[in-house]
C-alpha positions in Angstrom: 3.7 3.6 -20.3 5.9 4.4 -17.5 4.3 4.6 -14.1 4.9 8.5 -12.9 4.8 9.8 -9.1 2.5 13.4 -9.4 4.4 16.6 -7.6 2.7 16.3 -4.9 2.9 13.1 -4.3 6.8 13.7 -4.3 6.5 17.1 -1.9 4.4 14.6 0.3 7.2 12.0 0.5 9.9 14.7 0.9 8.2 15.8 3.9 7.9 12.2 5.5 11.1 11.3 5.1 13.1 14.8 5.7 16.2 13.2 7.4 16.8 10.4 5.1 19.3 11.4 2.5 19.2 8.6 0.4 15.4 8.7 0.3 16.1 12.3 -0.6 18.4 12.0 -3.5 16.4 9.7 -5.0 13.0 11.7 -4.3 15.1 15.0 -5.8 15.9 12.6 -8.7 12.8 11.7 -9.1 11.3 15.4 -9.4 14.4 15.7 -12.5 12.7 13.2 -13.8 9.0 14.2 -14.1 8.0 11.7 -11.9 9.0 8.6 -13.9 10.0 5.9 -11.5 11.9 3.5 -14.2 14.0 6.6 -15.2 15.2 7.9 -11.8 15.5 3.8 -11.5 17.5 3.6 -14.2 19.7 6.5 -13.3 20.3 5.9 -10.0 21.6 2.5 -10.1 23.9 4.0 -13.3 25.2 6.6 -10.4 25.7 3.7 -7.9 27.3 0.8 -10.5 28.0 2.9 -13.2 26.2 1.0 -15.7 23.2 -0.1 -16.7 23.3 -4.6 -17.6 21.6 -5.0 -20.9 19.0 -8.1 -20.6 17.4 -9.2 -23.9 13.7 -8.2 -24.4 13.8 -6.6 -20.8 14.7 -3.3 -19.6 17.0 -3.6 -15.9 13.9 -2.1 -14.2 11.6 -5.1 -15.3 14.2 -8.2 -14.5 14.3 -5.7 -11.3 11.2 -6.0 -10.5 10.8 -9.6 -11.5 13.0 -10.2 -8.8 11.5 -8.7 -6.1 8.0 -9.9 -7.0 9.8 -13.5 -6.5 11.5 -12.1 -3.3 8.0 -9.7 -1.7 4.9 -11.2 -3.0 5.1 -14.2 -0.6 6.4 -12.5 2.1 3.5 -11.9 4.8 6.2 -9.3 6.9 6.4 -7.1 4.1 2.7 -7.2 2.8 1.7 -6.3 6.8 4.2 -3.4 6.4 2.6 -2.1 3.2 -0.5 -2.1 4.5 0.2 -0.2 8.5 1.5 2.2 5.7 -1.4 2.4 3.5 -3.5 2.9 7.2 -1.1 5.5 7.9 0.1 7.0 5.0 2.0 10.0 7.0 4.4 7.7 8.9 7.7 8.1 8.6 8.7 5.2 11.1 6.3 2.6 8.8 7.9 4.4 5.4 11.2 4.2 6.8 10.5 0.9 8.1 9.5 -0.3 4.2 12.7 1.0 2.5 14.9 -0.6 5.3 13.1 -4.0 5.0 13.3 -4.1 1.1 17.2 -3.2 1.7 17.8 -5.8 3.9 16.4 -8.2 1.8 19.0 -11.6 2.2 18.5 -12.9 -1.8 18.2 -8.8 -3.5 21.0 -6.4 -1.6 20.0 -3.0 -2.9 20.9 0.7 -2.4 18.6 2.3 0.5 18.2 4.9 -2.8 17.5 2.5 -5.2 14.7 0.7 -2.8 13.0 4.0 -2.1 12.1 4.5 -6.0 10.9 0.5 -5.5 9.1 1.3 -2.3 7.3 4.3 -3.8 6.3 2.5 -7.1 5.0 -0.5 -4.7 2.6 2.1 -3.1 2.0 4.0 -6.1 0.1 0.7 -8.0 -0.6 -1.3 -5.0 1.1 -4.6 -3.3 -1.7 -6.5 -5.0 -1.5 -5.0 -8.9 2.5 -5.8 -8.2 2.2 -9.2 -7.3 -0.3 -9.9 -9.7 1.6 -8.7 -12.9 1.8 -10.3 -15.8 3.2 -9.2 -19.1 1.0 -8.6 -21.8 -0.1 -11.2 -23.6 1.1 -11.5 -27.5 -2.0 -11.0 -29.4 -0.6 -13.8 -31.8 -0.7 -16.5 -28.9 -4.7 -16.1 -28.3 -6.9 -18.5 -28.8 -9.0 -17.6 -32.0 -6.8 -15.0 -32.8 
């Protein structure tokens, strides 16, 4: 199941960021889409490279986040950032200052678009459930099973 941003969620982040047009396509985006962060993902970076790169087993959302995971999860600047959001969730200098970050990221360039949806899917689940993914287990591969 897709992770999916509420309304008002949305209207909130609208209103945070009301001078950031990239943050604003992709929150408009967003609301075309329900919500649904790996759509609006999907179709943003299709607007920005025209097509989407076909992994095996993978969707470009999940090698996406793979990435960043490798890139955020042991990076103490960024987890400090997420959380003097989380204290202050109306901030637009500490949102701002999360979507700039995770564009200027040296080993992941991405469009200040594009890391928006990422930003707001990292606050949606949490810095913690993020770095702590793991893919489902194949029932097959249990012990006992």
């Amino acid at each position: 199941m897709n992770t999916q941003l509420t309304t008002s969620e949305l209207n909130s982040y609208q209103t945070i960021l009301p001078n950031d047009d990239p943050a604003q396509d992709a929150i408009a985006l967003l609301k075309e889409h329900n919500g649904d962060i790996e759509a609006s993902f999907e179709e943003l970076y299709r607007q920005k490279y025209g097509t989407i790169p076909d992994f095996p087993d993978k969707s470009l959302w999940e090698v996406t986040l793979n990435q960043l995971r490798q890139e955020l999860c042991g990076d103490d600047s960024f987890r400090t950032k997420v959380q003097e959001y989380t204290k202050n969730p109306g901030s637009t200098p500490l949102l701002t200052g999360l979507i700039v970050y995770l564009v200027g990221l040296a080993g992941f360039p991405l469009d200040p678009a594009i890391a928006t949806v990422v930003v707001l899917y990292i606050l949606k689940i949490g810095l913690n459930i993020f770095c702590q993914y793991t893919e489902p287990s194949d029932s097959k591969s249990l012990p006992g099973k």
